[in-house]
N, C-alpha and C positions, 0 to 999 in steps of 0.2 A: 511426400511430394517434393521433388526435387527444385532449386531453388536457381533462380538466372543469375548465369554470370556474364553473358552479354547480348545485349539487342539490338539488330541492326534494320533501321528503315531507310531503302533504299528511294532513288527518285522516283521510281512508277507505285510508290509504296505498299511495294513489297515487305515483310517481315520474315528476319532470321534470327529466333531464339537459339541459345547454344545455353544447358545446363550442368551444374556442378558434377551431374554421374556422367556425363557424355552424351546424354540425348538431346536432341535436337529439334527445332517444330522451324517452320516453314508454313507463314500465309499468303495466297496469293493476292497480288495489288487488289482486287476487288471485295477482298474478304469475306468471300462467299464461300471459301475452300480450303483446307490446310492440310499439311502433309506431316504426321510425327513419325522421330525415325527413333526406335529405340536404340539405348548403348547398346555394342556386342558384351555377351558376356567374355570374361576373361581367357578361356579356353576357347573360342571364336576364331578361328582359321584367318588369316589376315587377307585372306583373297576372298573369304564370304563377306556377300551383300549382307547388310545390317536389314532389320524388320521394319517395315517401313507403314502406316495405317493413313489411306489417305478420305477423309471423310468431308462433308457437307457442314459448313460450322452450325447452321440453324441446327442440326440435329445431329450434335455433338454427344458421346455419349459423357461418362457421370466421367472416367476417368480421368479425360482430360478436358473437362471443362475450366476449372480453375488455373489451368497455364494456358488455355483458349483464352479467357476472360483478361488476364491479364496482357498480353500478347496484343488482342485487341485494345485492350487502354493505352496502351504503348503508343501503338498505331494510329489513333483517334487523337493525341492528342500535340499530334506535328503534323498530321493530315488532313488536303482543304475539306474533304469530303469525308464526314465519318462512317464506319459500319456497325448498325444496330443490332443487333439481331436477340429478339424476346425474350427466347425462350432460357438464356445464359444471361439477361442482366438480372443483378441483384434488383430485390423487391424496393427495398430502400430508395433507387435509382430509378424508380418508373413514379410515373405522376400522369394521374386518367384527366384529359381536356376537351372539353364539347368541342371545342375547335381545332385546326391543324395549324402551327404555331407557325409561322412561316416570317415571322419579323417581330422585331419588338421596338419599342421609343424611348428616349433616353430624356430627362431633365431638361429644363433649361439651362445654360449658362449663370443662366441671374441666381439663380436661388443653389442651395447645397443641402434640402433637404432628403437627398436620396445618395448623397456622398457620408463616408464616416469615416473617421482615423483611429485605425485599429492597434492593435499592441503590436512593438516593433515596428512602428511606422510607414506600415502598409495602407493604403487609401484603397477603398471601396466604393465605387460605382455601381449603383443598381436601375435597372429597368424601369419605370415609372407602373409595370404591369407585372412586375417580381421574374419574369421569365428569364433573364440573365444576369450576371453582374459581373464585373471585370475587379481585378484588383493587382494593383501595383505597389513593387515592395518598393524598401528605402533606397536600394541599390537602382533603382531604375532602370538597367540592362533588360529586362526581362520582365513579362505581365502574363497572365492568368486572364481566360474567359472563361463561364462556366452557363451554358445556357441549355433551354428545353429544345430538344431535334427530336422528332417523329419518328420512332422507329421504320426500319427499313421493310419494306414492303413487296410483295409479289404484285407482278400484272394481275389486276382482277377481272379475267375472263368475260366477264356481263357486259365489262365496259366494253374492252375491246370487240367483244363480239356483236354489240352495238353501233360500233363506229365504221366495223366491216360493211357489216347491212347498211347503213346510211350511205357511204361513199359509192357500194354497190348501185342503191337506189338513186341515187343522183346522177350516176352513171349512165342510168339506164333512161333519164328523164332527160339529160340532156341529148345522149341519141335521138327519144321521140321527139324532142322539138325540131332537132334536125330535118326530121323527116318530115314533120308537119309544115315546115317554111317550105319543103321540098315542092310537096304535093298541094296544098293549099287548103284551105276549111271551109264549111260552110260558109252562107251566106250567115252575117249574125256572130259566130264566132271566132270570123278573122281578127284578131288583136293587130294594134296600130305597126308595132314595130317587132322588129327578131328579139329583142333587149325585152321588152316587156311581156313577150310569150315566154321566154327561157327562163325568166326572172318568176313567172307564173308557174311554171312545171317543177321547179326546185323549192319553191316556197311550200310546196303541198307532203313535201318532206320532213316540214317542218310543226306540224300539230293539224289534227282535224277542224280544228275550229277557224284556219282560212281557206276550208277545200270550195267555200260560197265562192270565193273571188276568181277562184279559175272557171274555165267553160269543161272543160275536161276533168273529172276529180274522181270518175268512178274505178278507174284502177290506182288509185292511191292508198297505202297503206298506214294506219294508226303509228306514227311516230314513237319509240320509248320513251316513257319522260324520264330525265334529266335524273342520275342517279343523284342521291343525296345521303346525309351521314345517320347513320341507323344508330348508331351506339359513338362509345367515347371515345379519342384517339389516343392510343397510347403513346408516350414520351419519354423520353430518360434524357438525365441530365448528364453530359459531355463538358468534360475539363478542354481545353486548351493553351498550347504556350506559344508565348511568339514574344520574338524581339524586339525591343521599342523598334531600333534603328529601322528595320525595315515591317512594317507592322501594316497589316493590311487594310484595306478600302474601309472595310463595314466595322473596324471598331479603330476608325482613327478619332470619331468624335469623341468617342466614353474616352478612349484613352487621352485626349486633350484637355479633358474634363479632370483627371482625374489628375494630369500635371500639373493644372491650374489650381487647383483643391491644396497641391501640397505646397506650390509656391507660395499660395495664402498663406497656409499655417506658419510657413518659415518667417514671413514676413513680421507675422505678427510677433512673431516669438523673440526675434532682432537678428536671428541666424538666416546664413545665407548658403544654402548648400546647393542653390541649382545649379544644373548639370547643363554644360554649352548645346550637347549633343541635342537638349530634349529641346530648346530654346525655342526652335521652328514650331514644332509642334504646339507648345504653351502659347506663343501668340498667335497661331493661327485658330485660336477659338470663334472670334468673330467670324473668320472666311465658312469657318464650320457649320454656321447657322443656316438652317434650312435642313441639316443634313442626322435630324435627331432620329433616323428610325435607321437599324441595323437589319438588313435582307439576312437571315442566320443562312447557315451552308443546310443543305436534304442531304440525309442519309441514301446513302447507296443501296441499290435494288438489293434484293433478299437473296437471288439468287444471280448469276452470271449469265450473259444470252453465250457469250464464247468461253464456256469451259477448256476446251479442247487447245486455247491458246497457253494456260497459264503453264508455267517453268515450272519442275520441280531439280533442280539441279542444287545440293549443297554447293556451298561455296567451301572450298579445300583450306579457305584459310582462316575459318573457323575451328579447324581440329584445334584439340585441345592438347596436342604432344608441343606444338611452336609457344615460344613466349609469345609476354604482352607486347613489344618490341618491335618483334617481325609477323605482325596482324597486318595484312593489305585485304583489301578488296577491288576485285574485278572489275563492278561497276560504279555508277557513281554513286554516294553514298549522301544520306539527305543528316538524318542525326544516328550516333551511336551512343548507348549506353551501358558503359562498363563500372562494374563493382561501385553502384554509384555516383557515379560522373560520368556528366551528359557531354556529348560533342556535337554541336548543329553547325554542317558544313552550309554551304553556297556558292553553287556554280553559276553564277550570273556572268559579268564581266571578266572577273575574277574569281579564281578558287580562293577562300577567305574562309574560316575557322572559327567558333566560341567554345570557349570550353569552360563549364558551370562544375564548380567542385561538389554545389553542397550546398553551402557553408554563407551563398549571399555574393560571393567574388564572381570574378571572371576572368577572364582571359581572352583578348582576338589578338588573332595576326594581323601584323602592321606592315609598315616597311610601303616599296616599291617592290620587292621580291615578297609577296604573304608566304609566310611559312617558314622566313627566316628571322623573325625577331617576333617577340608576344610581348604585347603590354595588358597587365595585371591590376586590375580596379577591384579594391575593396573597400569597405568600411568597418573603420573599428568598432569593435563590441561596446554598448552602451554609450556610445558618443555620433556625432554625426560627421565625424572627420573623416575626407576620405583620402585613400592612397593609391598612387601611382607605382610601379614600378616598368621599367624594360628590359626584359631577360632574349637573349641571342642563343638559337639553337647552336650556334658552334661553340659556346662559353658557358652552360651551363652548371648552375650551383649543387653545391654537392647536398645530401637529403642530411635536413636537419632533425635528431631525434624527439622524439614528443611531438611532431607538426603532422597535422590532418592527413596531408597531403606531400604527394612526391611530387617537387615541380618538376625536377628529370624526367619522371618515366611520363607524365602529364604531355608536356610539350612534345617527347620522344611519341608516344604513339598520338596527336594530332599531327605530326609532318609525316609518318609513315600513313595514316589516311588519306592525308591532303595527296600523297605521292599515286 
């Protein structure tokens, strides 16, 4: 099984694997669909089409299931909305609930019995009902969610087929009231007003047991009852990453919680490491109150209502003959992840850049120009001291040997992104 050497989730999140032999995988934003393109072999004619297999992900077969599986964890885990699909998650990863898990409630502020301070100085926030927990490292750049979503599901036919017939028969019940205000009724079973006959003829739609209150009930039909959950719902657990700085709605409380939890410990300890950036967030714990139960995101439909829309076009500047250097992309590009380092762009006001080596650091573009100066937050190994630097793409340092990382080629393909 051939191994990624880079992944890219676009803004409508799209996914483009590109692997170490030269094949390629392509999933569509809804990830309901995906396209593999095998490498040519070597004696492959340079103007032959490559082989290309475009299938259904729920019924993926054996071989590419495990670069499906991963492609999708990719995906899932910078995207608001995830894609489930059963039949390819691991067993490990599914959890059977009477219920469909659709929110969960977080702690009080007061108390810290559902916070913990794990090794390396990550804080852990959990659920008051176990179904998610968040965790923030010592670098605070960057936070982890990890909660139960419902697997993705197909329209269930009953229902809908139910809601047809209803609407049809409602249809049908407010034409006859029409026509009975029209024509008029017996003596006896004239009702006071239009409002209360129409309110009568659509009520009988709604279970046998008020067909007494209407005058008219003999062509009325036994309503379905109310589908309900036969069996257990199945679940899996979905990672997520997201940036303190801009961190969304439904986990700014845990994540406040969890700022708070670590300003404790520092306090107590006599050290003082808080971070300016997170400042707003740590005191806005109070404003937070009220606000302890997190709506999770629903997994995406099973299958696509608009297949016929999704792209299959590689992107040319994937090939694998161009260096790392001269990588662009067409369109806008949300994170890429190359040989282990992450890049999560942002088009908001501003095109802006973080680039995660690994290792706990970071990297964002700064400046009035983004793209032309990066400043570099790290902390030192076994200590809680942290470091600044600001490096300028036009001055850039030459690669120091034995260092994890190349800051050249680092910065050099986050401005050829940004571009």
């Amino acid at each position: 099984m051939a191994a990624e050497v880079r992944m890219v989730l676009y803004e409508d999140d799209a996914v483009q694997v590109q692997y170490v032999d030269g094949s390629r995988l392509q999933l569509s934003p809804c990830g309901s669909e995906f396209v593999f393109e095998k490498a040519p072999p070597v004696s492959a004619h340079p103007l032959e089409q490559p082989e290309r297999i475009r299938q259904r992900t729920h019924f993926v077969i054996s071989t590419y299931r495990e670069q499906l599986q991963r492609a999708l964890d990719f995906r899932n885990s910078f995207a608001t909305c995830p894609f489930l699909s059963e039949n390819i998650i691991p067993s490990e990863r599914k959890k059977h609930v009477l219920l469909d898990i659709s929110e969960v409630r977080w702690p009080s502020p007061d108390t810290d019995d559902s916070t913990a301070w794990l090794q390396g100085g990550t804080v852990k926030v959990a659920s008051l009902d176990g179904h998610a927990y968040l965790c923030l490292p010592a670098s605070q750049h960057e936070f982890t969610v990890h909660f139960l979503c419902k697997v993705s599901q197909k329209p269930d036919s009953s229902i809908v087929l139910s809601e047809k017939k209803s609407q049809a028969k409602k249809d049908k019940l407010v034409e006859k009231a029409g026509k009975t205000l029209a024509c008029g009724n017996l003596p006896g079973q004239r009702l006071k007003n239009k409002d209360n006959e129409l309110h009568c003829e659509i009520m009988k739609a709604k279970g046998p047991s008020e067909k007494e209150h209407c005058g008219n009930g003999t062509e009325g039909e036994e309503a379905l009852p109310p589908p309900g959950p036969k069996h257990t719902c199945v679940h899996a657990w979905v990672e997520q990453r997201w940036p303190v700085a801009s961190c969304p709605e439904e986990w700014k409380y845990p994540l406040s919680l969890a700022l708070r939890f670590h300003d404790k410990i520092h306090s107590l300890s006599g050290t003082d490491v808080a971070v300016t950036q997170n400042a707003t967030l740590t005191s806005d714990v109070s404003e937070e109150r009220g606000k302890e139960v997190s709506v999770l995101s629903r997994a995406l439909p099973l299958s696509c209502p608009v297949p016929h829309l999704h792209r299959w076009s590689f992107s040319d500047s994937l090939s694998p003959g161009q260096s790392d250097e001269e990588q662009a992309y067409p369109e806008l590009v949300k994170v890429v992840w190359f040989k282990g380092i992450t890049y999560r762009l942002t088009h908001k006001n501003v095109n802006s850049i973080e680039i995660y080596p690994g290792d706990g650091s970071v990297f964002k573009s700064e400046g009035a120009y983004f793209g032309n100066f990066f400043t570099y937050y790290s902390t030192r190994e076994g200590s809680e001291e942290r470091e600044e630097k600001m490096y300028s793409v036009n001055n850039l340092p030459p690669d120091r040997p034995g260092s994890l990382f190349s800051v050249r080629s680092l910065i050099k393909q986050a401005t050829r992104s940004l571009g």
